[in-house]
C-alpha positions in Angstrom: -200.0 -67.9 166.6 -196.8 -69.4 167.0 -193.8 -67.7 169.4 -190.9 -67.4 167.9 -187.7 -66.8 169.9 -184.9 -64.9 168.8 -181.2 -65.1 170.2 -180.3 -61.9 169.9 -177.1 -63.2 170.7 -176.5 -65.4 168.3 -177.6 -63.0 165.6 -175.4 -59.9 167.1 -172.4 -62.6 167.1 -173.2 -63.4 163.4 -173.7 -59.9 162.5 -170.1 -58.7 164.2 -168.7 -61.9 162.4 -169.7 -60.3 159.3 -168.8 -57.0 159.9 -164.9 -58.3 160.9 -165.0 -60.3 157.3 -166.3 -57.5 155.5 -163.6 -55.1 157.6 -160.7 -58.0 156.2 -162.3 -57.6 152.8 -161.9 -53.8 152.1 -158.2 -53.8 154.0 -157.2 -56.3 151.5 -158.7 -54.5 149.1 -157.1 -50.8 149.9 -153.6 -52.9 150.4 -154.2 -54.3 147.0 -155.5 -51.1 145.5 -152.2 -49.9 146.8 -150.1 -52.8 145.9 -151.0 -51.6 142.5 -150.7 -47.7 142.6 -146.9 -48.3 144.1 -146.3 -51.2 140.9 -147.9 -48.5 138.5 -145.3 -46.2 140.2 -142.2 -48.8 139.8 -143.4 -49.5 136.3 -143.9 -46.1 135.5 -140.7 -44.2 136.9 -138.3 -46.1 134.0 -141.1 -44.4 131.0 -141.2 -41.0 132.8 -137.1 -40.8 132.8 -136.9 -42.0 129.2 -139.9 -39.7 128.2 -137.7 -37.0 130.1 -134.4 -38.8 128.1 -136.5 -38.3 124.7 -138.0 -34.6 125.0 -134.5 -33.5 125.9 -133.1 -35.4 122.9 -136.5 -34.5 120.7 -135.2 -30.5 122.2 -131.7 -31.3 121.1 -132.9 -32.3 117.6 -134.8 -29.6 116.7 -132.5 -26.9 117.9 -129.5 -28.6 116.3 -132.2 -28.5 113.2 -132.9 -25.0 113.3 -129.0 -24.4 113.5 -128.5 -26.3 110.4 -131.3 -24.7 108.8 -130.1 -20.8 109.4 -126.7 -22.1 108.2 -128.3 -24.0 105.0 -130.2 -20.3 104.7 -127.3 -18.2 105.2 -125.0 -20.7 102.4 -127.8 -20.0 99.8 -127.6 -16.4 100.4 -123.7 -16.4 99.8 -124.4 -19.1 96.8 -126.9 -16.0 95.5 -124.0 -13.0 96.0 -121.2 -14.8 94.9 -123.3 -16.1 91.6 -124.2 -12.5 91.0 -120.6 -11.7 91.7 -119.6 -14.7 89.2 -122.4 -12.8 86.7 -120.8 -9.5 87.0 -117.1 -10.9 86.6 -118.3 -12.9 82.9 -120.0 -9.4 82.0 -116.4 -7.8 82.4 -114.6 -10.8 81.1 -116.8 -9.9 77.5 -116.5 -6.4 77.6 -112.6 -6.8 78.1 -112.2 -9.5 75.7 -114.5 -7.0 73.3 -112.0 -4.3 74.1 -109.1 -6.2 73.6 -110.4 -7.0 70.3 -111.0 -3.3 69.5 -107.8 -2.9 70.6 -106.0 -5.4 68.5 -107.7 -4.1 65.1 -106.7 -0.3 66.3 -103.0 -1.9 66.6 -103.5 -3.5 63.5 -104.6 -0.7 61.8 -101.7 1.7 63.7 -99.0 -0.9 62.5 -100.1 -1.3 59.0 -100.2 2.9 58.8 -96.7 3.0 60.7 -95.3 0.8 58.0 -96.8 2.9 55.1 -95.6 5.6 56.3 -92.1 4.3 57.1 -92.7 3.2 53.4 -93.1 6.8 52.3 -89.9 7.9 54.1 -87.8 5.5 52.9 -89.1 6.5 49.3 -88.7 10.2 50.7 -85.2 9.5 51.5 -84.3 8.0 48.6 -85.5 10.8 46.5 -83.6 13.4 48.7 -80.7 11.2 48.2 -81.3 11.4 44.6 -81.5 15.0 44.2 -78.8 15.8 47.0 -76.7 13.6 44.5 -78.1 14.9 41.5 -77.3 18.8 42.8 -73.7 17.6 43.8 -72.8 16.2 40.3 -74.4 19.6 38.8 -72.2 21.5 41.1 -68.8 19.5 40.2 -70.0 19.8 36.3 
């Protein structure tokens, strides 16, 4: 065989050269990982404040909703009574107007008997006119 000589030297320099690139190599890549992480932060600060902004407006919504819908509720419920009121008032409005009706034909009824009887006093008068008269010529005859 051959002899083969080694400089160690040489080959620990090249190894330690090496190792300082490869050192370089992941620092520049941790500062560039974070590089990133703090522009993912920057970038995602503004979204997290108007996601924040939008739930409390989204919140806002829905309980202003949930007002509106309790009032809506409670204006149908009043629409119900006062129909049912506005139901019972027609019901009395025909049974008065029914009445009233009644009423008028009883008047009717108590006017045209009025008048007959009137009728038959005046015809009773008369006649005890007559016979007053009547018994006063007898008793000057």
């Amino acid at each position: 065989g051959k002899t083969v000589q080694v400089d160690f030297g040489q080959i620990l320099h090249d190894e330690m050269v090496k190792r300082r690139l490869v050192e370089e190599e992941a620092r520049a890549l941790r500062e560039l990982v974070e590089n990133q992480k703090r522009a993912r932060a920057e970038a995602t600060e503004p979204l997290e404040r108007e996601m924040k902004t939008l739930r409390k407006s989204n919140d806002d919504l829905s309980s202003t909703l949930s007002r509106l819908q309790k009032e809506s509720d409670q204006y149908k419920q009043e629409n119900g009574r006062r129909s049912e009121e506005m139901n019972s008032m027609s019901r009395l409005v025909d049974e008065m107007k029914e009445q009233r009706a009644e009423l008028e034909t009883k008047l009717g009824e108590v006017t045209n008997e009025n008048m007959r009887i009137a009728d038959e006093l005046s015809q009773s008068a008369a006649k005890v006119n007559e016979l007053e008269k009547g018994q006063s010529e007898a008793a000057t005859d």
